[in-house]
C-alpha positions in Angstrom: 16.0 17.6 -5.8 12.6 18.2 -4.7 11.1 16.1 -2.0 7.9 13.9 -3.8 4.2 14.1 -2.7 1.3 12.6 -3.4 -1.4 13.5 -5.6 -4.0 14.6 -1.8 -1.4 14.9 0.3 -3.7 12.4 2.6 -6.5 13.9 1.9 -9.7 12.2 4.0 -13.4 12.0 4.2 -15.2 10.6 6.5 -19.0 9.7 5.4 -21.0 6.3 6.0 -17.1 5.1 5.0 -14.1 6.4 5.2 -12.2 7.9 2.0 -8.4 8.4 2.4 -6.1 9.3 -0.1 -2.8 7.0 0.9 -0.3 9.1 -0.1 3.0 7.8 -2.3 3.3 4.1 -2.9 5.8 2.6 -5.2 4.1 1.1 -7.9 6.1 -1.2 -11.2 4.5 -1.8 -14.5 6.2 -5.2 -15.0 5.4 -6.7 -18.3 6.8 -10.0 -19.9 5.8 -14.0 -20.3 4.1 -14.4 -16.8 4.5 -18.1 -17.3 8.5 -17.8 -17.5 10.3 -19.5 -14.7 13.0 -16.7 -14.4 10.3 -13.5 -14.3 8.6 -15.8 -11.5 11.8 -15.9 -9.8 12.4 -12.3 -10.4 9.3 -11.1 -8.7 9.1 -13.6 -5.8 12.8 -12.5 -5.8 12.1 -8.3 -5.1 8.7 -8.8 -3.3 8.3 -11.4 -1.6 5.3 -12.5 -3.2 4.2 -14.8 -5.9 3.0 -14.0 -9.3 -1.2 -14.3 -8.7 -3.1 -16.0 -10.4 -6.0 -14.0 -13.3 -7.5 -11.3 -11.5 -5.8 -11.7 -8.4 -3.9 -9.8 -5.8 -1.2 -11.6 -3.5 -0.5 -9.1 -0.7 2.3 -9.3 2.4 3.4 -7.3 4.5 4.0 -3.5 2.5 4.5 -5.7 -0.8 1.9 -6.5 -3.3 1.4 -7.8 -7.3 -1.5 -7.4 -8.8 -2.3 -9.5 -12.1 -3.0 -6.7 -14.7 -3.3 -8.3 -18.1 -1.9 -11.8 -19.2 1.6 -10.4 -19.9 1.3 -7.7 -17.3 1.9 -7.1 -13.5 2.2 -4.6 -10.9 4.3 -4.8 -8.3 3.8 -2.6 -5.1 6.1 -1.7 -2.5 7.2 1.4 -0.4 7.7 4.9 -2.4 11.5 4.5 -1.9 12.2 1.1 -2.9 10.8 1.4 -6.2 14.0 2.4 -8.6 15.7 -0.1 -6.3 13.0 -2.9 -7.3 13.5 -2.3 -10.9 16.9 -2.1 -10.7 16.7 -6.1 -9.7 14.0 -6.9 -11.9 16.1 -5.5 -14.5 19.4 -7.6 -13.5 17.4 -10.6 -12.8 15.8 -10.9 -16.3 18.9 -9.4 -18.8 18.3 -11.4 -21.9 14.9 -12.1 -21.5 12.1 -9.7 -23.4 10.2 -8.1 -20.9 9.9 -4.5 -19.4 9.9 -3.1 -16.0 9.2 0.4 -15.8 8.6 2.9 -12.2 5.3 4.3 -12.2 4.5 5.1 -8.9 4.6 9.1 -9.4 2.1 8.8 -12.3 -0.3 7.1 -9.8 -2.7 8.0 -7.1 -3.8 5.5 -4.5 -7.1 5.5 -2.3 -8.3 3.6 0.5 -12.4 3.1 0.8 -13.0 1.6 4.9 -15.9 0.4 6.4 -18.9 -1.8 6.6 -19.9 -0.6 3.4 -16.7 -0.1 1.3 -18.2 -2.3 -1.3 -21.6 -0.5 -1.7 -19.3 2.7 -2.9 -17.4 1.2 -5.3 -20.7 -0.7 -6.5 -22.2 2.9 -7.6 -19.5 4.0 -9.4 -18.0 0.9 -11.2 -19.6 -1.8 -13.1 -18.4 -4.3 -11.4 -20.0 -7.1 -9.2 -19.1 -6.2 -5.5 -21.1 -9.1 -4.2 -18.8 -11.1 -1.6 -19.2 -14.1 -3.8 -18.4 -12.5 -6.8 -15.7 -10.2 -5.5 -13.8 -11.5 -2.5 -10.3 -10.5 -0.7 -7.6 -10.8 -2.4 -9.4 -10.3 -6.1 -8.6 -7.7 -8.4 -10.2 -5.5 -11.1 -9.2 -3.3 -13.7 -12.2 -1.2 -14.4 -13.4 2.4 -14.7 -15.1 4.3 -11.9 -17.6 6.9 -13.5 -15.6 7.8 -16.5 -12.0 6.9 -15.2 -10.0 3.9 -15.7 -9.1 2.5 -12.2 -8.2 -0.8 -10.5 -8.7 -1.9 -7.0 -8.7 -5.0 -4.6 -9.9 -5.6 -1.2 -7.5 -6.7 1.4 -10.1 -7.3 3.6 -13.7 -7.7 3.5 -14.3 -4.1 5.0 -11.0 -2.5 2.2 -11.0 -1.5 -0.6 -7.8 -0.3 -2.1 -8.1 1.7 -5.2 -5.6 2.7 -7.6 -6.1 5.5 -10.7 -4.0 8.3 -12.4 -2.6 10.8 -10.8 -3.5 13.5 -13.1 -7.8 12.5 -12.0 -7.1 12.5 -8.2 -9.0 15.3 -7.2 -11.9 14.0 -9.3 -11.8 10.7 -8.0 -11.7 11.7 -4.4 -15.1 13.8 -5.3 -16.9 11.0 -6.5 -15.8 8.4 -3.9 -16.7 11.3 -1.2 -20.2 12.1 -2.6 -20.8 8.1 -2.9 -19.5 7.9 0.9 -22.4 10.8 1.6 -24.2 10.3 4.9 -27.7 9.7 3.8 -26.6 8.2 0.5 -26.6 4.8 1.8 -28.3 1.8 -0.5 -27.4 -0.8 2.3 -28.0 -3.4 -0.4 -24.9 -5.5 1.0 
């Protein structure tokens, strides 16, 4: 069996912020009635974490879920626990209608750092990156330039990006030439 690698192999570049590709995360499509008592069980269950509320990301420790859609959540943990993870979701809600799938080699993960994290992802996606409007802890499922994405912000100076694997490369590029030295807006 060959050994698994992300999409940059770390890839990093270091402009007015710093743009690292965060090589292989395990990442779980979980879908299903969020408002069941047994799939909140389940997840707090194999992560840790509680199910978030709309647009919200609960993070601790290496585990994360990420409210996706109203019947949809993503569960993050280390590359290798993944299988493991749905293996339990699986076990934990037989005979309920829901669906737990792996997809953490389909995705690529990126990490924007620095004083002006927000200001990058501001050019390229059409979202409000004001504090206010987008603090810690929030999540988004958007598009950045013409590719869908979602991210959060662990912290005020993170932002943690997620996107296919198949658009890495071409994500990196834009996130890099946003990150530019001397393409600063400094509107935050």
């Amino acid at each position: 069996m060959s050994n698994a690698v992300s999409a940059l192999q770390g890839a990093t570049y270091e402009g007015y912020v710093t743009v690292t590709e965060m090589g292989l995360r395990g990442m779980i499509t979980l879908r299903g009635d969020l408002s069941s008592a047994k799939l909140k069980k389940a997840v707090k269950a194999v992560s840790g974490v509680d199910v978030p509320g709309v647009n919200s990301c609960v993070l601790k420790g290496d585990q994360a879920v990420a409210w996706m859609s109203p019947d949809e959540l993503l569960l993050m943990c280390p590359h290798d626990r993944a299988d493991t993870a749905v293996e339990k979701l699986s076990t934990a809600l037989k005979g309920q209608h829901f669906l737990a799938a792996n997809v953490s080699d389909a995705r690529a993960v990126f990490q924007v750092q620095g004083q002006a994290a927000r200001e990058v992802i501001a050019k390229l996606a059409p979202v409000d990156m004001s504090p206010d409007a987008f603090p810690a802890g929030h999540f988004r499922r958007t598009r950045l330039a013409q590719t869908p994405a979602a991210f959060y912000m662990p912290d005020a100076q993170t932002v943690e990006l997620i996107c296919f694997r198949s658009v890495a490369g071409y994500v990196f590029d834009l996130l890099s030439r946003a990150a530019t030295l001397g393409a600063e807006v400094e509107y935050f």
